[in-house]
C-alpha positions in Angstrom: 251.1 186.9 -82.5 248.2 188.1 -79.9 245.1 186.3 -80.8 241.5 187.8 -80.2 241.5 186.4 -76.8 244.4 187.9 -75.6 244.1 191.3 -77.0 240.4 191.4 -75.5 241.7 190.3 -72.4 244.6 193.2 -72.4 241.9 195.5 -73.0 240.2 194.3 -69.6 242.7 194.9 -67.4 245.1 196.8 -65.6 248.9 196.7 -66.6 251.2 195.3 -64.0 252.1 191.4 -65.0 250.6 187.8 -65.0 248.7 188.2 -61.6 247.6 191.6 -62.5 245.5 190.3 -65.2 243.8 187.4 -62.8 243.2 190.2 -59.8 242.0 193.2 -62.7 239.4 190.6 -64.4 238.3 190.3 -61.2 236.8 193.3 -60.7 236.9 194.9 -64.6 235.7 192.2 -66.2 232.4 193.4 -66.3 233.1 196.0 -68.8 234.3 194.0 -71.3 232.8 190.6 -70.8 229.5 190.9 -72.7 231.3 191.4 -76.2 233.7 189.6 -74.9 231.5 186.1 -74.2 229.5 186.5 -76.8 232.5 186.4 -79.8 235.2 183.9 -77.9 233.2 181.5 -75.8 229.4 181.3 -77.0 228.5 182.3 -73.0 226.7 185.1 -72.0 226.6 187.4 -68.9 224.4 185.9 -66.8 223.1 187.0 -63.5 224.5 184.6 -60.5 221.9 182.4 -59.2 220.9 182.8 -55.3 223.4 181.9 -52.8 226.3 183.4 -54.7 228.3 186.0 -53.2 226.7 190.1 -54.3 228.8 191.3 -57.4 230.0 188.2 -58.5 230.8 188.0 -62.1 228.7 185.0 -64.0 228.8 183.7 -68.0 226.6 180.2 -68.5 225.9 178.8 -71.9 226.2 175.7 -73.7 229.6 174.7 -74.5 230.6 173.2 -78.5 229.4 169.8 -77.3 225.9 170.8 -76.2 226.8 170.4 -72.3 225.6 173.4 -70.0 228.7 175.4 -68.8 228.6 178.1 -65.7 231.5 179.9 -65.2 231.7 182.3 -61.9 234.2 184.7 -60.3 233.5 186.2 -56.7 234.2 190.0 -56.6 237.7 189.5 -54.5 239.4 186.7 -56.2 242.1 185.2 -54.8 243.4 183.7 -57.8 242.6 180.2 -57.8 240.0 178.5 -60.4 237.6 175.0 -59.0 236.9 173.3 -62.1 233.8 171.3 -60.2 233.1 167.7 -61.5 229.6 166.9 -60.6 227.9 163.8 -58.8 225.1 161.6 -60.1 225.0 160.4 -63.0 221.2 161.7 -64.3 220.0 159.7 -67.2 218.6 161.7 -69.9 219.5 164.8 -71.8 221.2 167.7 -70.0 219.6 170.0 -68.1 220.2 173.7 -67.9 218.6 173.3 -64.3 221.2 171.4 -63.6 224.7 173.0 -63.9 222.4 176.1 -62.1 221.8 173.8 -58.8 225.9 172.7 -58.7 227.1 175.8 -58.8 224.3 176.5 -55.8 225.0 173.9 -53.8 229.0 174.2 -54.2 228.6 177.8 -53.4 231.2 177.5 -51.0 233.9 178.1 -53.0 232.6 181.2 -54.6 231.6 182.0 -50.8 235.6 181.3 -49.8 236.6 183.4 -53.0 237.5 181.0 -55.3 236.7 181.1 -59.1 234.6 178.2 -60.2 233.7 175.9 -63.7 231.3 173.8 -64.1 230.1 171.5 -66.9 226.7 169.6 -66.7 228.2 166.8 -69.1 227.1 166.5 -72.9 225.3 163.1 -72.3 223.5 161.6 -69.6 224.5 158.4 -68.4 227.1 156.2 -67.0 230.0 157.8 -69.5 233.3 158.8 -67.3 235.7 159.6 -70.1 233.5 162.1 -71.7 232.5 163.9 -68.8 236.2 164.1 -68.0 236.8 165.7 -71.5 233.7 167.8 -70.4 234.9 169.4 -67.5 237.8 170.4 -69.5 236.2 172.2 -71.4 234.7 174.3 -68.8 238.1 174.4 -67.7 239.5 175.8 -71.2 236.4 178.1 -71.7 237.6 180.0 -68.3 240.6 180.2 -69.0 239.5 182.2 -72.5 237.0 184.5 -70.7 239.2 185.4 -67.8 242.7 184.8 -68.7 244.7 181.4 -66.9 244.1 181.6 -63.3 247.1 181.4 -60.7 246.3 178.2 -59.6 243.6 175.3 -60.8 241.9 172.4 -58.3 240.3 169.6 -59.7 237.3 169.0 -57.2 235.3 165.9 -58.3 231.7 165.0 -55.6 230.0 161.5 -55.7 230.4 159.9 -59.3 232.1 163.2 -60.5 234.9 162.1 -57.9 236.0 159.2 -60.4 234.7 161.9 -63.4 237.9 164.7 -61.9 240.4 161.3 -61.4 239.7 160.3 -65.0 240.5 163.8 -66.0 243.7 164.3 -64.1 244.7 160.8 -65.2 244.2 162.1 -68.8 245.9 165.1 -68.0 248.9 163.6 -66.4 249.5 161.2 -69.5 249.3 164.1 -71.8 251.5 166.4 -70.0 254.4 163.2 -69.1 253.8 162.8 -73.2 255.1 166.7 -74.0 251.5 166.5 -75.4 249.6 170.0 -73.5 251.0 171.4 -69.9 249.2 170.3 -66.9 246.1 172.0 -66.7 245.5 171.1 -63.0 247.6 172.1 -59.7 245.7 169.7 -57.2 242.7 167.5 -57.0 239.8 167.5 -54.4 237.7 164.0 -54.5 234.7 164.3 -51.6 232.2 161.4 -50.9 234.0 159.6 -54.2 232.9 157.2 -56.2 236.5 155.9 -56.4 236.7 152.2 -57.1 235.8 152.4 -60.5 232.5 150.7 -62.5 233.8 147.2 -62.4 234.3 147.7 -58.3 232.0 150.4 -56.9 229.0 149.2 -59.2 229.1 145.0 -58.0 227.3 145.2 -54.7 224.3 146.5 -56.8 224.2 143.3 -58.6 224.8 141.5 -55.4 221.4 143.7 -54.0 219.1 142.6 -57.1 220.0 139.3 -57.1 219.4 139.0 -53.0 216.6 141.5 -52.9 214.8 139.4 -55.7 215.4 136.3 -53.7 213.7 138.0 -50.7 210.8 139.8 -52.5 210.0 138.4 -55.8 209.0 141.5 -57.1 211.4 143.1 -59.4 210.5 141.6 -61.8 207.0 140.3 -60.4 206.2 136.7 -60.6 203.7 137.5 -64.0 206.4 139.4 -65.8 208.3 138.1 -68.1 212.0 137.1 -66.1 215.2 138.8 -67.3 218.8 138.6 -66.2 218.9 141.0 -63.4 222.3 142.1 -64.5 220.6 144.3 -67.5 218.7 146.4 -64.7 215.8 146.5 -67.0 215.4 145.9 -70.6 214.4 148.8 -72.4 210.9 147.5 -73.7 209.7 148.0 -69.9 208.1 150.4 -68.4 208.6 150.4 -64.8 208.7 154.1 -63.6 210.2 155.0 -60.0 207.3 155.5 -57.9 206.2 151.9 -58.6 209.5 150.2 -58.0 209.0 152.4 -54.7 206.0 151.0 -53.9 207.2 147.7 -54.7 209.9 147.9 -52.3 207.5 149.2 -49.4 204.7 146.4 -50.2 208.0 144.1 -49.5 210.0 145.6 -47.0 207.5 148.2 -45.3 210.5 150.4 -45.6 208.8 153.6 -46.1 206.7 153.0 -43.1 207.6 154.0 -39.4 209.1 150.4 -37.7 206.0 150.4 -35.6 203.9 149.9 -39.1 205.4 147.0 -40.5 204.2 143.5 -41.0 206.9 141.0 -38.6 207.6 139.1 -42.4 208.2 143.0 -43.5 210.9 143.5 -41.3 212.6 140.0 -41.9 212.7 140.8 -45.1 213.8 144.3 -44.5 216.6 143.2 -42.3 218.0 140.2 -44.4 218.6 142.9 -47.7 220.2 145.3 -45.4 222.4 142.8 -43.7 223.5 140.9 -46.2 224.2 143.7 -48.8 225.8 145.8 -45.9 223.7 149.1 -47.1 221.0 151.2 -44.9 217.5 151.4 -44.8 217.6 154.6 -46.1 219.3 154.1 -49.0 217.5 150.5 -50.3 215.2 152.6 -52.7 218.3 154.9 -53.7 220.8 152.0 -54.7 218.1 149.3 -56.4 217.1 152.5 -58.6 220.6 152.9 -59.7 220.9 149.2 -60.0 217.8 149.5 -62.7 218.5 152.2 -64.2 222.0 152.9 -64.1 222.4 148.9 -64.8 220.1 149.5 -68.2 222.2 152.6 -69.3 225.8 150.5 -68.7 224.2 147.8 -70.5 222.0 148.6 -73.5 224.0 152.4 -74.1 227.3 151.5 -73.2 227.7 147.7 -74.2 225.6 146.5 -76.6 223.6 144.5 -74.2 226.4 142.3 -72.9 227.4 142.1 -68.9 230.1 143.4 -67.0 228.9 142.1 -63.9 228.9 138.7 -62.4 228.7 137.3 -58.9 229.9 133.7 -59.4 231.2 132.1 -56.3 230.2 134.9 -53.9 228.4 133.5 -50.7 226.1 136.0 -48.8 226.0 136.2 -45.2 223.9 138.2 -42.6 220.7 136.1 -43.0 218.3 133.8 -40.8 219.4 131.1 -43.7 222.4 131.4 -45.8 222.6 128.4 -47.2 218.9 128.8 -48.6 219.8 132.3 -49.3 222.7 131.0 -51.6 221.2 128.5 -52.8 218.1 130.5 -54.2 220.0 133.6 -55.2 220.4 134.3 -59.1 224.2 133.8 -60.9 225.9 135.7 -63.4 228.9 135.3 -65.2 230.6 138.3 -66.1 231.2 138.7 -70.2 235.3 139.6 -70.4 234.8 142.2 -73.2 232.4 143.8 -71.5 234.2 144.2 -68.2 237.3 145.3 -70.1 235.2 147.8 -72.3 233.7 149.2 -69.4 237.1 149.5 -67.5 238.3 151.2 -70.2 235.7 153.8 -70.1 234.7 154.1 -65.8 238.2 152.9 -64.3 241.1 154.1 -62.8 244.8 153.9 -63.5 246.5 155.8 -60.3 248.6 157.9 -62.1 248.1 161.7 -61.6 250.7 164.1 -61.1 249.4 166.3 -58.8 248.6 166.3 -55.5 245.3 164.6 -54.5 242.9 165.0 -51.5 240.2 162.7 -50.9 237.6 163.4 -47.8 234.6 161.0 -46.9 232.3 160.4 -44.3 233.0 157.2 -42.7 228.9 156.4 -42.5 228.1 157.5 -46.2 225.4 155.6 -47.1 225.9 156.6 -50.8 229.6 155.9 -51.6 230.7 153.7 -49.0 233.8 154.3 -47.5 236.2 151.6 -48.1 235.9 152.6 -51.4 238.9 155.1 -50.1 240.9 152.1 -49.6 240.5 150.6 -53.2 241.9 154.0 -54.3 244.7 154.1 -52.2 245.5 150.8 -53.4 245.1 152.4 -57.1 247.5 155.0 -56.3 250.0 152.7 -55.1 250.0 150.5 -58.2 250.0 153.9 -60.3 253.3 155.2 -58.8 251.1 158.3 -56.9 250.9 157.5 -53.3 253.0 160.3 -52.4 250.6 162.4 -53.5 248.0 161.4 -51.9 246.4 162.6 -48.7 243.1 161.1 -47.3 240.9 162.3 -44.1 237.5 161.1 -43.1 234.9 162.4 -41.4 231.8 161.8 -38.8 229.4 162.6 -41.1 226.2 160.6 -41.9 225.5 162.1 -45.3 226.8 161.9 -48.5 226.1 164.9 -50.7 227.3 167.6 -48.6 229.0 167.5 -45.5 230.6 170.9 -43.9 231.3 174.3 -45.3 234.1 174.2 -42.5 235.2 171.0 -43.4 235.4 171.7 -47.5 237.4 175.2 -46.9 239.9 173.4 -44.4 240.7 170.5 -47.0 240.8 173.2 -49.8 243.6 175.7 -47.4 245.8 172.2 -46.7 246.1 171.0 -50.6 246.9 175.0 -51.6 249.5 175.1 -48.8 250.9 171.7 -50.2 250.9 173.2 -53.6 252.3 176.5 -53.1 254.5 175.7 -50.5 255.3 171.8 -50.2 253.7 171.3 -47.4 252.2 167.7 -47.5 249.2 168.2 -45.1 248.9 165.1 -42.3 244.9 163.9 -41.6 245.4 165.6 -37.7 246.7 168.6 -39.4 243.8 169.0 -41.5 241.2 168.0 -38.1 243.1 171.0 -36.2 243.5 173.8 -38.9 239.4 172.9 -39.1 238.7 175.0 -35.4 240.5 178.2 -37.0 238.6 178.4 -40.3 237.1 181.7 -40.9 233.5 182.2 -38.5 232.0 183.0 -41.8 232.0 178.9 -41.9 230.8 178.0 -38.7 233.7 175.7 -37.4 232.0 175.4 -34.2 229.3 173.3 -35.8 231.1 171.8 -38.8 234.4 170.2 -37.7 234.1 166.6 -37.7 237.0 165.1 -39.0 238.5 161.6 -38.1 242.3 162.0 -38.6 243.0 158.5 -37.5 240.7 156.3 -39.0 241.5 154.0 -42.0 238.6 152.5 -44.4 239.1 149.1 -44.3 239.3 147.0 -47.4 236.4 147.0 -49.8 236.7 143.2 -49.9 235.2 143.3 -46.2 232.4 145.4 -47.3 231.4 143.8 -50.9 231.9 140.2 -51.2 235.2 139.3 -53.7 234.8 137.9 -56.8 
């Protein structure tokens, strides 16, 4: 029986078989997609925001969850759909403003003529599983406004690098389970979060309790004390801008070197050291470990701790043994840890081929965080399909348009055509890339590096 979808879909398009429809919607879809979005999706026709290529083809709306969907097609497809899992988390409610800037600053793909999905997740927060089940639903909402694409990547940036694996994991089980078909052809994870919450989140934990043994600040000497595992509790109001200037009045990090006090810099260089992180980022990563900390614990848990750092000794200070002695402990609550796993961790098992790409001087997402993965993959019967590269980059949210379109033609090359890309493959494909993507200025890779273990950047525990 042809449903409403499909006969509105027939009516798009050309005759001429199952890649007829994906090359006809195309470049007819615009006929038909008002009605069309309107009655089957709840999107709208929207026009592309700047950076997009002229006469691309845009619907945006908010999905049956509430979470702010954009869909875009460039005007010659080539067939293949990026379902986009975005970075962050933002705390909060969703923003329209910002599914707009994703598809914006991931405009690479529609640039490289790729199809792209985006959801900007029904919740705020630290919540993996259902911003998986979000970006599946952008996912399934293409598929109903322009028909099922040739091919579908998985490309999950930052935190929306574990959000993609979570979702291919999910995927996998259902498809091994006779459950749905595999949605997903490959996976692209850049600058991931990959270790998990219980992994990728401890070193935070490690920087409140060592930063509060340095600078005595957060919380202040007159405030009332709290365990530094809860972030903050939610009775306080502590905004940004004066945790930022509590960290310069400490550190003097937002100062030129020149500027600070000699007890500044002491202080500066003993967090830095002995959390392994750079000056840069100090302010980035003690805000998540506040914030982000409060969400996990209050939102997610019911108050209890996932974190602990019992029998960890820091090292990289003037002292250690006063450092160690003075620094806060914590014992981690089981249930919470496992509750949390259960939500932000990852099993290994995806079905599909997987490419990971990181810059080995992300300040962000550091990079050993790769090699917690590719130990994942191994325990989760996947290595095969796993391919990682690194690159000389320094930053974390976006590194080359060269680099992004060279990773993308090596997974569709392994898909369509088996061929498992190597890392020094990948680094010399990078020089022939279309101009379009400067190659000259954006190839950077590293084929034969290897992240070391996280248990040499983050202390065990």
């Amino acid at each position: 029986m042809q449903t409403t979808s499909s006969r509105m879909i027939a009516a798009c398009v050309k005759p001429g078989g199952r890649w007829a429809v994906h090359a006809a919607l195309a470049v007819h879809v615009a006929a038909c997609m008002p009605a069309y979005a309107a009655s089957d999706t709840g999107l709208q026709t929207s026009a592309c925001p700047i950076g997009l290529l002229a006469e691309s083809r845009c619907l945006s709306g908010r999905d049956a969850q509430g979470a702010f969907v954009w869909l875009a097609v460039p005007p010659s497809w080539n067939g293949t759909l990026v379902v986009h899992a975005h970075g962050g988390p933002e705390l909060g409610p969703p923003r329209a403003e910002r599914a707009v800037e994703d598809l914006q600053r991931w405009s690479i793909w529609n640039r490289a003529g790729y199809a792209y999905a985006a959801s900007g997740y029904r919740q705020g927060g630290v919540a993996v599983t259902s911003a998986a089940e979000d970006i599946e639903r952008a996912r399934a909402l293409f598929v109903a406004a322009f028909g099922v694409p040739k091919r579908t990547v998985l490309h999950g940036q930052s935190w929306g690098a574990g959000v993609a694996a979570k979702a291919a994991e999910i995927a996998t089980v259902r498809a091994a389970t006779g459950a749905a078909p595999m949605p997903y052809d490959a996976v692209l994870l850049t600058s991931g979060v990959l270790a998990g919450g219980t992994e990728s989140y401890t070193f935070r934990l490690d920087l409140r309790v060592v930063y509060e043994a340095v600078c005595r600040n957060h919380p202040l000497a007159e405030e009332a004390p709290y365990p530094l595992w809860q972030g903050l509790p939610p009775d306080r109001k502590l905004t940004r801008a004066e945790l930022a200037e509590r960290v310069d009045a400490c550190t003097g990090v937002n100062r030129k070197p020149a500027e600070r006090s000699a007890l500044q810099q002491a202080s500066l260089d003993t967090i830095t050291r002995v959390v392994r992180i750079s000056e840069r980022s100090l302010q980035g990563h003690l805000a998540w470990g506040t914030w982000h900390f409060q969400d996990i614990v209050f939102k997610r848990l019911g108050g209890r701790n996932p974190f602990g750092n019992v029998g960890v000794r820091y090292i990289g200070s003037a002292d250690d043994d006063a450092l160690n002695a003075t620094v806060a402990r914590y014992a981690a609550d089981p249930s919470a840890r496992a509750d949390f796993a259960a939500d932000a961790d990852l099993g290994g098992r995806i079905g599909v081929p997987v490419l990971t790409m990181h810059a080995v001087d992300d300040p962000t997402a550091f990079v050993e965080l790769e090699s917690f993965f590719r130990t994942r993959m191994q325990q989760g019967g996947s290595a095969e399909r796993l391919v990682q590269i690194t690159t000389a980059d320094h930053e974390h949210s976006y590194l080359s348009d060269a680099q992004y379109v060279s990773a993308m033609a090596a997974l569709m090359a392994w898909i369509e055509r088996g061929d498992k890309p190597a890392p020094q493959g990948i680094a010399a494909s990078c020089a022939k890339v279309d101009v379009r993507f400067d190659p000259s200025k954006g190839c950077r890779f590293l084929p034969d590096y290897v992240p070391a273990p996280l248990g040499e950047r983050v202390p065990p525990r």
